[in-house]
N, C-alpha and C positions, 0 to 999 in steps of 0.2 A: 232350157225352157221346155224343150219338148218330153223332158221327166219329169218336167214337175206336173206336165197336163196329162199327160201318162198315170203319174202319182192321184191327181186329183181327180181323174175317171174312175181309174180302182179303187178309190174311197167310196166316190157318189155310187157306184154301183155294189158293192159292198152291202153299203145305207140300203140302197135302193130294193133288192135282194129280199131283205129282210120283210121289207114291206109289201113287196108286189105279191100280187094274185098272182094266179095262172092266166087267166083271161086278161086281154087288154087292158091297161088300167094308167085312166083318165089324170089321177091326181101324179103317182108316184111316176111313172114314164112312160109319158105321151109319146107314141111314137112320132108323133110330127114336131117333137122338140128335141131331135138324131138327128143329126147329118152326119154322113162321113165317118162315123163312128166317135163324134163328138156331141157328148151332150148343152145343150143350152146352158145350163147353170155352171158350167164346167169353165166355159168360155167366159162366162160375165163374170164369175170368182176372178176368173185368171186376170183379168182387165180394169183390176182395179187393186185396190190396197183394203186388208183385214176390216178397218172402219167405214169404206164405204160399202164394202160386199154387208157387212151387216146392217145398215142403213137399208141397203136392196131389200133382202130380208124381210124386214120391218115391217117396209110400205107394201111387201106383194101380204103380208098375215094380213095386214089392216084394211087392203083394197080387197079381199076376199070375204072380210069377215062384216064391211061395211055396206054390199052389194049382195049378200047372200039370200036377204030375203025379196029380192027383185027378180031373180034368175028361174029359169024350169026346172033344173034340181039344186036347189038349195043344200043340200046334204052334202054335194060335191063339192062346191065351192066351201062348206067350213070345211074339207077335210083336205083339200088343196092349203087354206089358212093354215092346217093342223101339221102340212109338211114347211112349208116356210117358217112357222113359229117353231119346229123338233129342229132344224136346219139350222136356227139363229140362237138356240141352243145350246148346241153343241158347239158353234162355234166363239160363243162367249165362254163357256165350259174352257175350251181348248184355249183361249186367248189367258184365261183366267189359272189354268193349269201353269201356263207357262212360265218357264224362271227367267227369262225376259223381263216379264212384268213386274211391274215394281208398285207395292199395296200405296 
């Protein structure tokens, strides 16, 4: 267990890497969603099975994208939607990759 959340940090931060600023940055890694060297999404992936982690997904694109023009910056919340929707993705992407799956 504790490789696969090992595995799935060095993924998320990988991903995450790619996208972050230098400065603080609000959508891709809040720092208030670290603990311990565990990120948020890292922990609620891990807590759940492939279909419902995309379900999660789903609802944070929709609750971002449905709220966004009620908020003080609007730009931020589509671009939080814009990482939950690249996240749900990829992991359709990967579900859909896989020779598990059966068309």
């Amino acid at each position: 267990m504790v490789v696969i959340e090992k595995d799935l940090a060095k993924e998320y931060k990988l991903m995450e890497d790619k996208e972050r600023k230098l400065t603080e940055d609000n959508v891709n890694n809040p720092s208030h969603y670290n603990r311990k060297n565990i990120e948020a999404i890292c922990a609620i992936e891990a807590s759940m099975d492939a279909e419902d982690f995309q379900g999660y997904l789903k609802g944070n694109t929709l609750k971002y994208i449905w709220r966004y023009k009620y908020k003080t910056k609007p730009l931020e919340d589509l671009e939080k939607a814009q990482y939950y929707l690249n996240l749900l993705i990829k992991k359709v992407k990967e579900d859909y990759d896989s020779p598990s799956k059966i068309s």
